[in-house]
C-alpha positions as CSV (number, residue, x, y, z in Angstrom):
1,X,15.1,-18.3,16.2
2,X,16.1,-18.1,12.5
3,X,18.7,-16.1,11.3
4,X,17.1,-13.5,9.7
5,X,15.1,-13.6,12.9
6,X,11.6,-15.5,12.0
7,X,10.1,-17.7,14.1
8,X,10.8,-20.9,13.8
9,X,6.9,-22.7,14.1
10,X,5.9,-25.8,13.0
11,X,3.9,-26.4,10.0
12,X,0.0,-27.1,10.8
13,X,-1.7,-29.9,9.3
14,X,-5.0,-27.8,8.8
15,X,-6.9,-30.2,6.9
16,X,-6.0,-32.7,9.4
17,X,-7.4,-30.4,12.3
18,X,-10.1,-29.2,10.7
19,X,-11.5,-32.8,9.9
20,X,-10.9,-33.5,13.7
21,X,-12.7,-30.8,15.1
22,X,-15.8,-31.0,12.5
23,X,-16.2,-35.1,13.8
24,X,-17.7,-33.3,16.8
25,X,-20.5,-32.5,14.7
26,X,-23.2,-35.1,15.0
27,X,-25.5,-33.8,12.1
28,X,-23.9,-33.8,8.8
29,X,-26.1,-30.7,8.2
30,X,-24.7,-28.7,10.6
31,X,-21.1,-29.9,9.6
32,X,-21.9,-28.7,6.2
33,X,-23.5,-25.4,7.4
34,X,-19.6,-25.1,9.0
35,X,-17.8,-26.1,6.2
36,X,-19.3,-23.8,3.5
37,X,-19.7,-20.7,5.4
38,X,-16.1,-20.7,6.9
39,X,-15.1,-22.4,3.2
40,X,-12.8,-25.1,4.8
41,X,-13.0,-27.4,1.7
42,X,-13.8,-25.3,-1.3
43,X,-14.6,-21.5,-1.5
44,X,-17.0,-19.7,1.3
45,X,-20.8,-19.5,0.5
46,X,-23.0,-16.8,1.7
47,X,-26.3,-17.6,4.2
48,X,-28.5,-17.4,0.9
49,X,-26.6,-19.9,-1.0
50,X,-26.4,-22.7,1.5
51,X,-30.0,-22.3,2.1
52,X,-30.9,-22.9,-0.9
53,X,-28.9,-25.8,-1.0
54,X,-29.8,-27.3,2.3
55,X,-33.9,-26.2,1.5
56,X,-34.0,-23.8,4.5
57,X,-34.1,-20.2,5.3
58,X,-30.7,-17.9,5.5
59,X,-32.0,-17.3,9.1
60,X,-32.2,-20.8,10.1
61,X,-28.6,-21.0,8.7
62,X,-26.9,-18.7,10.6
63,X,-28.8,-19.6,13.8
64,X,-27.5,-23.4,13.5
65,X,-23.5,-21.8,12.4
66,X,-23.8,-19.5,15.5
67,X,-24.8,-22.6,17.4
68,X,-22.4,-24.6,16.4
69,X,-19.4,-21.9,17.0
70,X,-20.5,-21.2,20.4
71,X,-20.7,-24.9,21.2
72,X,-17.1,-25.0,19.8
73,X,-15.7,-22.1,21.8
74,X,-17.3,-23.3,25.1
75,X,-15.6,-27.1,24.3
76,X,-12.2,-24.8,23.6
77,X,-12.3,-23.1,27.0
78,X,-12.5,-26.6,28.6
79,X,-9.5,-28.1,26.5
80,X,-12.0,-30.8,25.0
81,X,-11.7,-29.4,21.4
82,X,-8.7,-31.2,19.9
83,X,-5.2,-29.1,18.5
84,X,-6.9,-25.8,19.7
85,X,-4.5,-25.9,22.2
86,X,-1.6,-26.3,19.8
87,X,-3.3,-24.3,17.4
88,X,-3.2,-21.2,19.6
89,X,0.1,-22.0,20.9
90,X,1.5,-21.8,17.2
91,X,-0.6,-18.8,16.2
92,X,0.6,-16.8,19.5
93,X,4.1,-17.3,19.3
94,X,3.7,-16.4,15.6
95,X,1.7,-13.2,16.0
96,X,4.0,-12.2,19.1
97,X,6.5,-12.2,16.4
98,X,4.5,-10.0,13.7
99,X,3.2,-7.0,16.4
100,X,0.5,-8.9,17.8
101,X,-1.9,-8.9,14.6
102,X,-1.5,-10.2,11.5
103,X,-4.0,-10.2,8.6
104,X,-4.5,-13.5,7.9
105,X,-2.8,-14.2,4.9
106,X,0.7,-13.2,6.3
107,X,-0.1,-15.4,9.4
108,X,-1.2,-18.2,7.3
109,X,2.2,-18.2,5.4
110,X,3.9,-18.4,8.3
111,X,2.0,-21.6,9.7
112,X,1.3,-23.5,6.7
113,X,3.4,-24.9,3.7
114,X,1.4,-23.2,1.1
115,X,-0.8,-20.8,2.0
116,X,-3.9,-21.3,-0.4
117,X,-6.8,-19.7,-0.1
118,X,-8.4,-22.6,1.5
119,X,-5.3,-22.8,4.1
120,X,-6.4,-19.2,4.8
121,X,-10.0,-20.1,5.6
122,X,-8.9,-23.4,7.5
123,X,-6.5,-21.1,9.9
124,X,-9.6,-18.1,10.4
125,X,-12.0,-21.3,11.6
126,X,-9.6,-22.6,14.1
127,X,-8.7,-18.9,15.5
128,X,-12.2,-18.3,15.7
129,X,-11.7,-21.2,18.4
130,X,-8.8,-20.3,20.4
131,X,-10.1,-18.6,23.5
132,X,-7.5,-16.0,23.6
133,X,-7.3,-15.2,20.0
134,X,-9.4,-12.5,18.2
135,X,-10.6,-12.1,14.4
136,X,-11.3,-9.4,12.0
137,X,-12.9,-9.9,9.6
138,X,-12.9,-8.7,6.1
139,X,-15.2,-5.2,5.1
140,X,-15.0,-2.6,3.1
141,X,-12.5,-1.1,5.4
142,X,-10.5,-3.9,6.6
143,X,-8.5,-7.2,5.4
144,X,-9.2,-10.3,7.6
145,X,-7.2,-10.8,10.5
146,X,-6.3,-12.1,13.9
147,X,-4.8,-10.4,16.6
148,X,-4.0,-11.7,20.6
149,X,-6.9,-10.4,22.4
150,X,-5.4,-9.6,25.7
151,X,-3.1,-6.7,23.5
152,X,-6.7,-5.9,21.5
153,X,-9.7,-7.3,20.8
154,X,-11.5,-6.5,17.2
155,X,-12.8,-3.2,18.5
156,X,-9.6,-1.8,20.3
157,X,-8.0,-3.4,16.6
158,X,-10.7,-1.2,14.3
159,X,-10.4,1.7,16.8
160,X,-6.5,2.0,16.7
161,X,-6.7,1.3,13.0
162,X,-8.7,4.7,12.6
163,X,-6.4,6.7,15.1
164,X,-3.5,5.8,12.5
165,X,-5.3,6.8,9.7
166,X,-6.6,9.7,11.4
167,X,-2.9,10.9,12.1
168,X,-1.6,9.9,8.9
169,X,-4.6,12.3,7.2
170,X,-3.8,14.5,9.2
171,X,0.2,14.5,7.7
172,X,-1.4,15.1,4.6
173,X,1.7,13.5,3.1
174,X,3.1,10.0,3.6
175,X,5.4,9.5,6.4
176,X,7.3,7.2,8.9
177,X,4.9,4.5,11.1
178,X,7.5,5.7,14.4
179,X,5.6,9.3,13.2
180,X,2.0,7.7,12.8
181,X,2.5,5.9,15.6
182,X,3.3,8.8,18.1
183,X,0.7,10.9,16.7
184,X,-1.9,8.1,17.2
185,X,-0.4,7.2,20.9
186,X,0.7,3.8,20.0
187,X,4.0,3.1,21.7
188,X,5.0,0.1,20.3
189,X,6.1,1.1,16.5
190,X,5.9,-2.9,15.4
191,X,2.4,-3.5,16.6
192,X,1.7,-0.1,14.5
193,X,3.1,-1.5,11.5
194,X,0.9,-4.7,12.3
195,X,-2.1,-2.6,12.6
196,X,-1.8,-0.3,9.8
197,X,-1.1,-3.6,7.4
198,X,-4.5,-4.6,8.4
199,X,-6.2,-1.5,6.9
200,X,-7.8,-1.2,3.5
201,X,-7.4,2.4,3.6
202,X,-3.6,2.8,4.1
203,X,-0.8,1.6,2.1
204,X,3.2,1.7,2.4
205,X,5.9,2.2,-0.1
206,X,9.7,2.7,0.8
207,X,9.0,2.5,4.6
208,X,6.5,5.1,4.5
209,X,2.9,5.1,5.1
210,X,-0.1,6.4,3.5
211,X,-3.4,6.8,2.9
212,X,-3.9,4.1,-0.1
213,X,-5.5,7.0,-2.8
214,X,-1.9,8.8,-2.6
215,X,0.1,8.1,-5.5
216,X,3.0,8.1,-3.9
217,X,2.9,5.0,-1.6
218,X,0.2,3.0,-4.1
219,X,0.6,4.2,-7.4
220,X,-2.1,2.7,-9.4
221,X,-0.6,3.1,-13.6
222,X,2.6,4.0,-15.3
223,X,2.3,8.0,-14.6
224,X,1.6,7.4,-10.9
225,X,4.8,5.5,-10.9
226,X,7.2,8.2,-13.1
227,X,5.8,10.4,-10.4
228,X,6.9,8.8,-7.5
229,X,10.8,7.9,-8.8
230,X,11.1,11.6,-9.4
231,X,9.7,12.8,-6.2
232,X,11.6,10.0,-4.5
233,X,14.9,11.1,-6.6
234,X,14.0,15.0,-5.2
235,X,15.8,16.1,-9.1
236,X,15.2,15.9,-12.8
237,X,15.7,12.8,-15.0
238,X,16.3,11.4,-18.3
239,X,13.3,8.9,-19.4
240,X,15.6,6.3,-19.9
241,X,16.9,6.9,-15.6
242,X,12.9,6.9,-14.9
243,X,12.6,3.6,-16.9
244,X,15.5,1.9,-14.9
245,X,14.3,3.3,-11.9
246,X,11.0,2.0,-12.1
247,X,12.9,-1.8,-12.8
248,X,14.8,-1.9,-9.8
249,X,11.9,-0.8,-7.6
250,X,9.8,-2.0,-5.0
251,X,6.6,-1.5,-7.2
252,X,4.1,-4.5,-7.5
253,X,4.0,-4.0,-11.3
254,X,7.4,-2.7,-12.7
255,X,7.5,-4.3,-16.4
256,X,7.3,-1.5,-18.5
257,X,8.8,-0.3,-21.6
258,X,10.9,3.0,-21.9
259,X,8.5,4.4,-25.0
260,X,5.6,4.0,-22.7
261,X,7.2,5.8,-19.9
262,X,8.2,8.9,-22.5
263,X,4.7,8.7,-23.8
264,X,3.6,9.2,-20.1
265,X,5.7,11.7,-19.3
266,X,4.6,13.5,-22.4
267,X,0.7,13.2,-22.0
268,X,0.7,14.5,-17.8
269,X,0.8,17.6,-17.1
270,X,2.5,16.7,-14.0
271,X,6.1,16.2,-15.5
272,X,7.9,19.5,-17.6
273,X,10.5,18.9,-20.5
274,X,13.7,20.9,-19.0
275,X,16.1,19.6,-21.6
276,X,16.5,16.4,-24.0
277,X,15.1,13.6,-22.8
278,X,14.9,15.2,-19.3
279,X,12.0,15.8,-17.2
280,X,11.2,17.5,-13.2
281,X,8.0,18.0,-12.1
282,X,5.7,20.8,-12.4
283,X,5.3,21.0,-8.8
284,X,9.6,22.3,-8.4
285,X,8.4,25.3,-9.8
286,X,9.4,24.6,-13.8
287,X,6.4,25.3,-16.5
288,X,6.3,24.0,-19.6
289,X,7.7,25.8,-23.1
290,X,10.5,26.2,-25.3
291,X,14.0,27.7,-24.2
292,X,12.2,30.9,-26.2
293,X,9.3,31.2,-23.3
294,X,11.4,30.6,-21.3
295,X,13.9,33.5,-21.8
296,X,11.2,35.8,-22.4
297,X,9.2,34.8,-18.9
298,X,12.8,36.0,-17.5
299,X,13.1,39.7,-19.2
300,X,9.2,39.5,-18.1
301,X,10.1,39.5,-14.9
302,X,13.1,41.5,-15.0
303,X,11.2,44.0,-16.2
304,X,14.6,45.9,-17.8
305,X,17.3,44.7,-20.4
306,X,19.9,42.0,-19.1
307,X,23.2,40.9,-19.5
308,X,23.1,37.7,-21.5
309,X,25.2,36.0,-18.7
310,X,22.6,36.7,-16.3
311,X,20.2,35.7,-18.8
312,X,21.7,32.1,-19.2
313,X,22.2,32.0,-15.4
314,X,18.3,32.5,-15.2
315,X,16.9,30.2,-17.6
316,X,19.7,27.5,-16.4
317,X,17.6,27.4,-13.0
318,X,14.2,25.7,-14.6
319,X,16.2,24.1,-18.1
320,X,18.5,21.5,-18.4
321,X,20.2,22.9,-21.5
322,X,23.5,23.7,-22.9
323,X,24.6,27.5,-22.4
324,X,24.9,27.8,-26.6
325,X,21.2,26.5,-26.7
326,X,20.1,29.8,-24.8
327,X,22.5,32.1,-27.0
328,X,21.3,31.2,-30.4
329,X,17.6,31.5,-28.9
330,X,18.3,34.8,-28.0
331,X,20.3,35.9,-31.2
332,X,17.9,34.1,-33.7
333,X,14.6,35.2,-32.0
334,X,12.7,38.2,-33.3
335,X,10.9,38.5,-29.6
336,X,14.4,39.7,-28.2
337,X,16.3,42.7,-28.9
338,X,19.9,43.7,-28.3
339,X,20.1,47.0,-26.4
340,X,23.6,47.3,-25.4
341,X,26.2,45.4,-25.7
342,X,25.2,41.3,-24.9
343,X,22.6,42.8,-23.0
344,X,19.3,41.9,-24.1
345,X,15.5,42.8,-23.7
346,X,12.0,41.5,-25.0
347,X,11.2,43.4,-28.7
348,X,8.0,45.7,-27.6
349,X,4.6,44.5,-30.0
């Protein structure tokens, strides 16, 4: 065991398996069928594309790749496959390790030295091969993956996939996998976390999960981002905090400029101007308008003459101003009146 508590597993030579394995082949068609589809040497091809190439139907294609697979998998179960055993041994102890699933590209950059595209593909053939191994593979709705099959299969995977989602949904905001997990009767939080990394419709941001169109764990641009560092924060900022905030995150893209950031903040209607420089969200309660508006929205709701203190105390709540700002306004504004003494209410029209 590493320190940081990785498993220690040898490299595989993929290329060097793969080669191995596809000498079984007697028919260099069928070896090429294998290749392509499974892209072991170059990128994958699609049924059409090596039939056109090979001069026979997409049918006849996958009939002879089927053929070949299940030859493969019954040779496997006998232990006359060469490395599958060592293959599997690797990719178990390895996937033990990561919650029992792993979409492949985290499990192929744990087994191989560089993790290339082509590594990926190599290390999906050979699972496809290992008896006790299972693979998902990629849609609309999942990322490619492999997962021990006595813990799940693909369909136990897919179906515990959608009772996370489900429970996360049902949240309605991002939360905890320990939550989703509970919710979603998964006992084991780690193989949660496993599953949920699988899914094309969830995404995680500062150890919370959610569904991958919410903003705040996958924000897609610049305002998505200033929305998240201020909810995250929980209180106003200055731009120039937003900007540094947004440096120091966790956020895939993070190089940004402060004018961009105060020319989002200006544009969405999301983020209120409460003082210089210094923005909350509209969400907190705060509107937008001058410290003016502002002081009238309070005698508004006062609906009688008050004490400028009280006045200041008000408009302090949803502006980040000094206490002079809010005096002048209310001596150098025709819309409010002095009735008594420092007490103040709006001029009638």
């Amino acid at each position: 065991m590493a320190e940081d508590g990785a498993v220690q597993t040898p490299m595989l030579n993929t290329e060097t398996f793969v080669q191995d394995i596809l000498s079984n082949i007697d028919r260099e068609r069928e070896r090429e069928i294998v290749a392509r589809r499974f892209g072991l040497f170059d990128r994958r091809e699609t049924l059409e594309q090596i039939g056109e190439l090979l001069g026979i139907t997409r049918e006849r294609v996958r009939q002879l790749e089927k053929s070949v697979i299940a030859r493969f998998k019954v040779l496997a179960e006998q232990g006359q496959l060469p490395h599958i055993k060592e293959v599997e041994t690797a990719l178990t102890r390895q996937l033990q390790h990561m919650g029992d699933a792993a979409r492949i590209s985290d499990l192929t950059a744990s087994v191989t030295a560089e993790n290339t595209k082509t590594d990926q593909s190599r290390i999906v053939f050979l699972a496809t091969l290992c008896p006790h191994l299972s693979v998902v593979e990629e849609d609309d709705h999942f990322f490619q993956a492999v997962s021990l099959t006595s813990v799940r299969d693909t369909a136990a995977v897919k179906a515990d996939i959608a009772k996370l989602a489900d429970a996360i949904k049902k949240a309605g905001e991002p939360i905890a996998i320990a939550d989703a997990a509970k919710t979603a009767g998964i006992s084991d939080t780690k193989q949660a976390a496993a599953l949920a990394s699988i899914s094309k419709d969830l995404a995680t941001l500062n150890g919370r999960w959610g569904l991958v169109k919410w903003p705040m764990v996958n924000p897609k641009n610049i305002r998505d981002k200033i929305y998240v560092i201020l909810k995250e924060r929980g209180q106003h900022m200055h731009f120039n905090e937003i900007a540094d905030a947004i440096k120091k995150s966790d956020f895939k893209r993070k190089d940004v400029t402060t004018q961009a950031i105060h020319n989002e903040l200006i544009k969405d209607k999301r983020f209120v101007l409460i003082g210089r420089g210094i923005y909350a969200l509209k969400e907190w309660g705060y509107s937008k308008g001058t410290v003016a508006d502002i002081i009238s929205e309070v005698l508004r709701e006062a609906g009688e003459p008050l004490h400028r203190d009280e006045i200041v105390k008000r408009v302090l709540k949803s502006r980040f101003v000094k206490e002079t700002t809010i005096l002048l306004n209310l001596q150098g504004k025709p819309q409010f009146k002095r009735v008594a003494k420092a007490t103040y209410s709006l001029e009638e029209a």
